[in-house]
C-alpha positions in Angstrom: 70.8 -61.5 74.5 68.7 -61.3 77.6 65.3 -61.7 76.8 63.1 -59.1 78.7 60.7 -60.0 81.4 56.6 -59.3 80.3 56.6 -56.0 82.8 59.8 -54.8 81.0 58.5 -55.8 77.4 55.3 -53.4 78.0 57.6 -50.5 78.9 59.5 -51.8 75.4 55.9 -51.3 74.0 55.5 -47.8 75.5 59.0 -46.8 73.8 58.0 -48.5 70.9 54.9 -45.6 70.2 57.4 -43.0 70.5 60.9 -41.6 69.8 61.6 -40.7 73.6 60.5 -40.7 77.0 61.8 -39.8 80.4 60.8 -42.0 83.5 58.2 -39.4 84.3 56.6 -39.9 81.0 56.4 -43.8 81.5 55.2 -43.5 85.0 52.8 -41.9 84.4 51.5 -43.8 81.1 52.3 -47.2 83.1 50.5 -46.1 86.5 48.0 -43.4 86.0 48.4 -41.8 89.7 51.3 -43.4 91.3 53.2 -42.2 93.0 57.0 -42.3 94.2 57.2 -46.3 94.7 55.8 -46.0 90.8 58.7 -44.2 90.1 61.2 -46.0 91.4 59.7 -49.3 89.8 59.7 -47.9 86.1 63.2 -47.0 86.9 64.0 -50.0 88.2 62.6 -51.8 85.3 64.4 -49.4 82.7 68.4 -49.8 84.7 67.5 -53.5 83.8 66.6 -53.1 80.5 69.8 -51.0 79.5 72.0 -53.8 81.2 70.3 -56.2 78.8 70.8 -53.4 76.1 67.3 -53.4 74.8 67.0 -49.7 75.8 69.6 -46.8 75.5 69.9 -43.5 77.9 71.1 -40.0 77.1 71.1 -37.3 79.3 69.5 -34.2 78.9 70.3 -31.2 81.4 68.8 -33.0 84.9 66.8 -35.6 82.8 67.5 -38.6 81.5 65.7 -39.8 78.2 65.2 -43.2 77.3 64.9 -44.6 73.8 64.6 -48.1 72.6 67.4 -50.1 71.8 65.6 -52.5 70.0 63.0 -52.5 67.5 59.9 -54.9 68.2 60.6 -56.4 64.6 64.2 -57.3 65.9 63.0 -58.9 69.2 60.3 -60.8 67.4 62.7 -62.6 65.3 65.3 -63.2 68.3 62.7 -64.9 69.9 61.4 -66.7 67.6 65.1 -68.8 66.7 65.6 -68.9 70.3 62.0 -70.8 70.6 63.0 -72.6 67.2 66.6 -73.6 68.8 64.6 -74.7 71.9 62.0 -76.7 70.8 63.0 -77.7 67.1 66.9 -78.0 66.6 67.1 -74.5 65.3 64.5 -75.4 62.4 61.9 -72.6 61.6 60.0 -75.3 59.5 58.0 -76.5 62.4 57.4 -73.8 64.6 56.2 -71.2 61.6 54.0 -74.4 60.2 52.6 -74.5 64.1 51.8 -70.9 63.8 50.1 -71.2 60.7 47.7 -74.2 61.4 46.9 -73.7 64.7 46.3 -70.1 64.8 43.0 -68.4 64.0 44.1 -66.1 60.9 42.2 -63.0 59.8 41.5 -62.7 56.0 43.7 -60.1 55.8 46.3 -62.1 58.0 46.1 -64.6 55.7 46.2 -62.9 52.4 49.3 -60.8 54.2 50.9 -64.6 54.5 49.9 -65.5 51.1 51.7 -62.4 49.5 54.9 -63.0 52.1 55.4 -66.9 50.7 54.5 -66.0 47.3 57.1 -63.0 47.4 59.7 -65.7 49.1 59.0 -68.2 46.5 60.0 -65.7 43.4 62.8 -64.6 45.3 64.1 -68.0 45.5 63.5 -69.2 42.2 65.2 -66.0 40.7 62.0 -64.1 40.1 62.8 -61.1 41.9 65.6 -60.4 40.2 64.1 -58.2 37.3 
C-alpha cells in the first residue's frame, strides 16, 4: 500500500472525526476562506488518496461524499512493519523497545503500556483463556 503524503494524512485526520464529508466540507475545515484553487487542491489531494485506496467515494445526487477507507489504527500498524521491515529485518523487537526508552511517557501512557504487556503476557502463557 501507498503510504499517504503528511497533507493527505491530515485530510485522513479530518475523515477520521467524522462518518462523511464532501470536498466542501474539507475545504473549508482545511482552509478557512479559500477559495476555488482551495478547492481544487482538497480535491486533488482526495483523487489521490482513493487511487491509493485509503479513502472511498459515493455519490450522492450532484455531490460526492467521501469516507475513509482506512482506519488510523490500521495505518499505524502498516506503518509501523513497513518501518520495522526497513530498518530492523521485519523485527518489531527493536523498534517498539526504541519507542519505549526513548520516548517521554505520560503516567497514564505508561500504566496504558503496563496493562497492554501484562494483558500480552497472560495471553501467551494461557492465562486468558478462562
Amino acid at each position: 500500500m501507498q503510504q499517504p503524503t503528511d497533507t493527505e494524512l491530515a485530510l485522513l485526520r479530518l475523515l477520521w472525526t467524522r462518518p462523511s464529508a464532501t470536498i466542501r466540507d474539507l475545504t473549508d475545515e482545511m482552509y478557512p476562506g479559500g477559495g476555488h484553487s482551495s478547492y481544487a487542491t482538497v480535491q486533488s489531494l482526495l483523487d489521490r488518496l482513493e487511487s491509493k485506496q485509503l479513502v472511498a467515494r459515493q455519490r450522492q445526487g450532484r455531490v460526492n461524499v467521501f469516507t475513509a477507507a482506512v482506519s488510523r489504527a490500521d495505518l499505524v500498524r502498516r506503518r509501523l512493519q513497513e518501518t520495522a521491515d526497513n530498518l530492523c529485518d521485519g523485527s518489531m523487537a527493536p523498534l517498539l523497545s526504541h519507542l519505549v526508552t526513548d520516548v517521554d511517557l505520560s503516567d497514564d501512557e505508561a500504566r496504558a503500556l503496563h496493562r497492554l504487556v501484562q494483558r500480552l503476557e497472560d495471553e501467551s502463557s494461557g492465562g486468558g483463556d478462562a
